[in-house]
N, C-alpha and C positions, 0 to 999 in steps of 0.2 A: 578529614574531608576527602573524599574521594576526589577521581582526574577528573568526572566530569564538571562536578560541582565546583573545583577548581577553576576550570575553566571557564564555566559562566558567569563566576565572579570575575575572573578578570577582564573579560567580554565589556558587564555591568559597567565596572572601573573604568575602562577606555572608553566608554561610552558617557559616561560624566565627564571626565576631563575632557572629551573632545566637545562636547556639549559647552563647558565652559573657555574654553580655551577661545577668546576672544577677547580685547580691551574693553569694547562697548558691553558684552555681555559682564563681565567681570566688576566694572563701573559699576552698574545698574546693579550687580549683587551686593557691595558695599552700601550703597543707598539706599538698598530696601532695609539691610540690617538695621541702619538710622531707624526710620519709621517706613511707614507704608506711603505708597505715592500713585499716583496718576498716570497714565501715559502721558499726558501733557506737561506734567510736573518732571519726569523724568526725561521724554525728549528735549526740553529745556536744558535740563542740569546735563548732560551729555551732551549736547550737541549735536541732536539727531532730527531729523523730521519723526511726527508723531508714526507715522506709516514704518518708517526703520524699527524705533524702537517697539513697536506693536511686531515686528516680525521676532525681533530678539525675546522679548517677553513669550510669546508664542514658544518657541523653544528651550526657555526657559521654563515653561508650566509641563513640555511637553516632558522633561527632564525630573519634575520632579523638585522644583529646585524653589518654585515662588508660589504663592497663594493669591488665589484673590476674591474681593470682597468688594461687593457691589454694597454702593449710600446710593440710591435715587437713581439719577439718570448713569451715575460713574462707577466706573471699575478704578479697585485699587488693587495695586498689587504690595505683597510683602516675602519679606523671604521667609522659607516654611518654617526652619528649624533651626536648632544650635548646630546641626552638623555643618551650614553652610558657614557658620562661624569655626568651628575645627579645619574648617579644607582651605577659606580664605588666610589666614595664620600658618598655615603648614605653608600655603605656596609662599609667603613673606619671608617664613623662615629658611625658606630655602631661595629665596631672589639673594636675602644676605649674604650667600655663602659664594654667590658666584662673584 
């Protein structure tokens, strides 16, 4: 890998972790893992107004990080992939250590 490619992966990477590096965003990634959910469903279970976590979600789709899937009048959101399951487990394994 060359320096530049190098360096826009690492770019990428701090761009995700600072993406996630939130309590409420991080919550809300755990929760999608479960099933897929509401913003109403997930303002509830965080402890958010629907307005907050539609901001987080927003940054979260913006990230690459959750999906969503309209039923009817609702948006659901889910998280996209097993990588969000690899990153969340990495960051555990490393909260252990401290």
């Amino acid at each position: 890998m060359g320096a530049e490619q190098q360096e826009k992966l690492m770019r990428d990477q701090a761009s995700l972790l600072a993406m996630m590096a939130n309590p409420a965003r991080l919550t809300i990634l755990r929760l999608l893992l479960e099933e897929e959910r509401s913003v109403g469903q997930l303002a509830t279970q965080v402890g958010l107004s629907e307005n907050a976590t539609s901001m987080h979600l927003a940054k979260l789709r913006r990230g690459r990080v959750v999906t969503t899937n309209r039923k009817a009048q609702n948006i659901f959101y889910a998280a996209k992939s097993i990588n969000v399951v690899v990153i969340l487990n990495a960051l555990d394994a490393i909260s252990h250590n401290f």
